[in-house]
N, C-alpha and C positions, 0 to 999 in steps of 0.2 A: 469242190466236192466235200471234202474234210468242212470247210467252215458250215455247211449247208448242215450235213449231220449234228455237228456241234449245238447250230441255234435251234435245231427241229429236239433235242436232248433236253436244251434247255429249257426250251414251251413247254414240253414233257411237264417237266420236274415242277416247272411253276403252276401248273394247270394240277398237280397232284398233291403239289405242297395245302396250296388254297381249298380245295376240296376239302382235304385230310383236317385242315382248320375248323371247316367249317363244319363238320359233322363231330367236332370236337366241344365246340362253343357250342352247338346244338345239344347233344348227349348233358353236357353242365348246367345248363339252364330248364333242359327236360325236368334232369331229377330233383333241384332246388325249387322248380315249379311244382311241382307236383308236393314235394315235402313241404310248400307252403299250403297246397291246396286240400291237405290231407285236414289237420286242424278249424280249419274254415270254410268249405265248403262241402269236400268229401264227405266228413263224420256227419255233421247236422244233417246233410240230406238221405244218409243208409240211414239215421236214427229216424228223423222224420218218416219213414216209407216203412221200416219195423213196428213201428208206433200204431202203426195204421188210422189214422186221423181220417175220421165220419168228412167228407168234403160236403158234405149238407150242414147247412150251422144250422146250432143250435142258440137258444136264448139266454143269454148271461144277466146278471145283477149284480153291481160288485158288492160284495155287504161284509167286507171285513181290510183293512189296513194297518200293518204295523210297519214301524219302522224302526230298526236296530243298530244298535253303532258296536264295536269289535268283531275280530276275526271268528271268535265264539259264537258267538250270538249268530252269526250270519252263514246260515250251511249252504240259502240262498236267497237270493234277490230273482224280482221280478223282471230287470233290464239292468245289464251294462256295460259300460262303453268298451268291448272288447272281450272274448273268452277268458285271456292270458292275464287279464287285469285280477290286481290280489280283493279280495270283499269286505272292508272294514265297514262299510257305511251301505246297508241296506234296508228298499223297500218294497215289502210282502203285499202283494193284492190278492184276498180271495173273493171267489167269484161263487155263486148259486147258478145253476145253467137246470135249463129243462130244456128236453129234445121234444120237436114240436112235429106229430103228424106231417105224412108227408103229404096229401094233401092242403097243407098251408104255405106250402112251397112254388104253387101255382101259380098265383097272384102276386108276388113279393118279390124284390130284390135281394140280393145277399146285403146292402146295404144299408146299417140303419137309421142314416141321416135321408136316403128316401123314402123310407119306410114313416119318418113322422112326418112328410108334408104328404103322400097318400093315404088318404083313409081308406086304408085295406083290410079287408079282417083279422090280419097280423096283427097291425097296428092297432087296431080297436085292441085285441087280444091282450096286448103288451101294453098300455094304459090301463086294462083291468086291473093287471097283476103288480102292477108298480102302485095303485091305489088300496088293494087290501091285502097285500102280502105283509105280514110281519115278521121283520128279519130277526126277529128274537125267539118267534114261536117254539122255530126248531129246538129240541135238546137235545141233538146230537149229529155229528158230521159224516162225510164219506155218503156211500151208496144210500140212497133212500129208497122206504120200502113202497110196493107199488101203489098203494093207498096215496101216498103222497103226490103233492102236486107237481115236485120238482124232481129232477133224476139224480140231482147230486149237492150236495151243501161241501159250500169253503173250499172249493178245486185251487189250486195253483194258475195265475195267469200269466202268460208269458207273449211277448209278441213275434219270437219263435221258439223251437223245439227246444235251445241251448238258449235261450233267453241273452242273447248279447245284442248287443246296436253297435252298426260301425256307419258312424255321420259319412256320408250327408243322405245313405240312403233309410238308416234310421236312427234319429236321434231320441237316448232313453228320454232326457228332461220334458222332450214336447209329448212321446209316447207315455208317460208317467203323468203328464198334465190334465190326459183324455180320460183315465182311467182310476184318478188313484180318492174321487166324490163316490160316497158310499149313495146307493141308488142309483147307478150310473149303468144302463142298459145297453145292451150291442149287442151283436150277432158274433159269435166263437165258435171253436172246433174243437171238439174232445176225441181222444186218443182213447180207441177201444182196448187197448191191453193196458193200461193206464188210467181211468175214466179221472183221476184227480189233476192230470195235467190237460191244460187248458189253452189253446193259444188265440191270439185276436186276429190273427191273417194265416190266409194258407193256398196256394197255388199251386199244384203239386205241378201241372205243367213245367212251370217254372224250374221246381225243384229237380225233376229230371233231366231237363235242361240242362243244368248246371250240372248236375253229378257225370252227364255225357261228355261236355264239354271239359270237364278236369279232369277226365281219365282215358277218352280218347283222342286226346292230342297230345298230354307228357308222355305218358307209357310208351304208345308205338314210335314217337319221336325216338328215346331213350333206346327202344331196342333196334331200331334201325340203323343208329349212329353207332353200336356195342357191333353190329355184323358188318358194319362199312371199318371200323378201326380194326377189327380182328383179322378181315379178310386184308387189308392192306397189311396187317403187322405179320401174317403167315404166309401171305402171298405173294404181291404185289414187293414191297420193299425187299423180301429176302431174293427176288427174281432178280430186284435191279444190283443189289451188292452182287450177286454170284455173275451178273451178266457185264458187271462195269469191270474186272481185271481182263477177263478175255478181251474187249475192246481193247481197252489198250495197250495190252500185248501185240494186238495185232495192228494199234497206229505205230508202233514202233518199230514191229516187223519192218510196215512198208518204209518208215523214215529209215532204215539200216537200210534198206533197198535202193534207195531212192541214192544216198551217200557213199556206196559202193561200188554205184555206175559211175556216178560223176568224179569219182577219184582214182588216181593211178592205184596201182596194185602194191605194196609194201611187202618185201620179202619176210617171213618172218623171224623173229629169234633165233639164233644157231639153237638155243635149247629146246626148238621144235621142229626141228629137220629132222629125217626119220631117211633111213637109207637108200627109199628107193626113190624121195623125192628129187626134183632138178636141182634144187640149193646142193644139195648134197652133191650132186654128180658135179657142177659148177665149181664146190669148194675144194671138192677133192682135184678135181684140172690146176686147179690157181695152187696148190698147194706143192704137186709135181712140178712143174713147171719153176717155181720159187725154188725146192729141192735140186733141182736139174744144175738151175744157174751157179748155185753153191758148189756142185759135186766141182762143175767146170771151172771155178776162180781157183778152188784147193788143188785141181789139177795143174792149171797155168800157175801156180804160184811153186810147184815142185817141179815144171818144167822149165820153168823161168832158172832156177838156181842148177839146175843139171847143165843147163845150156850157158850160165857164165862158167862153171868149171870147166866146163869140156874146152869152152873158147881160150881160156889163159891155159890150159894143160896143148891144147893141140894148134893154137896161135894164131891168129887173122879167121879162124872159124868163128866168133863171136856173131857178127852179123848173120851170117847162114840160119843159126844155130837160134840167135832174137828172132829173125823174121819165120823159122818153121815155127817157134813159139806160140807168137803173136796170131799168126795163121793159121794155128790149130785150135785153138780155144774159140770158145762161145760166150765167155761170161766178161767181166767189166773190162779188164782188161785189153780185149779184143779194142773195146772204144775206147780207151785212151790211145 
């Protein structure tokens, strides 16, 4: 019975140990996930969605490129390889973009490599303006006014919102290779609170996607594992320390039980006899009794000597006089 308890204690303890682990390891990787998915995916997507980026594109031209080398010189770059990366060596693509009727949206793909093998009135549209637009004409950048044929001169392009590429899903060198031929036409997304930032792809699908995916699975992981260690550290563990002395208080109980039947009885120490116990009435008998036998040898030993003077004073009385002796005492004498 005792062992049965024991191993059923111990399954306990191991089936609570491994839990308690594992909502530990959970809770740690929750929040280092998340602190990694804040810089990387969190920010660009709430930026992205504040931005409010037109999901109808519009028509770009690139007509400006510079390229700059020190930290100075470069407040930004158009792509690169990581947010965290320091900016010594970059390159600026601006772009002309005009927002095109949305009735030319009917017929057309958002893509503008189908866009040149159909001849759709986009396309026609977009060979107009790449044959008499001249990118010098303008003198002057930013918003343009409504006369004008374009909505914006020299925007910012970026191929997202934070302009980073992380290989293999975007590499700046081949995205910088598509874009960085002045003349260079595609379909882009400008950001209404923003109209100068400019980006080449945009999915917002996707981007919520993502922002759903990094924030509801670290967060409620994180706070589930914070209400599973609390509830064991205020609960659960202070139940088992307060409940583990009592047990074995009372395995010990029963082993003192158990050792008490199967052995003789032990009188205890003269210094715990108490008066009205049996020891006591037993020691005090054996004590009389010893007293008794003494009174009777001090007696036979002064009748012993009355009994030889009387025998030499009154003559051939000796014997009489040893054997009443002898025969009246109780104590050693008696047996010799």
């Amino acid at each position: 019975m005792g062992d049965e308890i024991i191993e059923e204690q111990n399954w306990k303890q191991k089936l609570l140990f491994y839990i308690t682990a594992f909502f530990v390891l959970l809770g740690i990787f929750s929040l280092f996930s998340f602190l990694f998915l804040v810089p990387f995916v969190i920010d660009p997507a709430f930026t992205t969605i504040f931005m409010e980026f037109d999901e109808k594109p519009a028509f770009c031209v690139t007509v400006k490129i510079q390229r700059l080398l020190g930290a100075s010189n470069c407040s930004w770059t158009s792509c690169r390889e990581g947010c965290t990366k320091d900016i010594y060596d970059c390159t600026q693509i601006f772009v002309t973009y005009k927002i095109l009727p949305n009735d030319t949206y009917a017929n057309t793909s958002l893509s503008w490599s189908t866009m040149a093998t159909v001849e759709s009135p986009f396309a026609r549209h977009e060979k107009a303006l790449l044959d008499d637009y001249d990118y010098e004409s303008e003198t002057f950048t930013g918003l343009q006014p409504n006369t004008s044929e374009w909505h914006y001169r020299e925007a910012r392009l970026l191929p997202n919102v934070k302009g980073c590429g992380y290989p293999p899903s975007l590499n700046c060198s081949n995205w910088l290779k598509n874009y960085t031929t002045v003349g260079t036409n595609f379909s882009c997304y400008y950001s209404k609170i923003d109209p100068g930032l400019v980006m080449s792809d945009l999915n917002m699908i996707q981007v919520y996607m993502n922002l759903v995916y990094a924030m509801c699975i670290p967060i409620p992981s994180f706070i589930v594992s914070v209400i599973y260690l609390a509830i064991a550290y205020f609960k659960i563990y202070t139940d088992d320390e307060e409940a583990a002395p009592l047990e074995k208080n009372a395995e010990d109980i029963d082993v003192e039980g158990e050792n008490e039947i199967n052995q003789t009885p032990v009188p205890p120490a003269s210094g715990g006899i108490t008066p009205g116990s049996e020891a006591f009435r037993e020691d005090l008998a054996s004590f009389g009794h010893h007293f008794k036998v003494a009174m009777v040898d001090d007696i036979s030993r002064d009748s012993l000597v009355d009994g030889v003077i009387n025998s030499v004073s009154m003559g051939g009385s000796i014997g009489k006089t040893m054997t009443t002796s002898i025969s009246t005492t109780g104590g050693p004498v008696a047996d010799i």
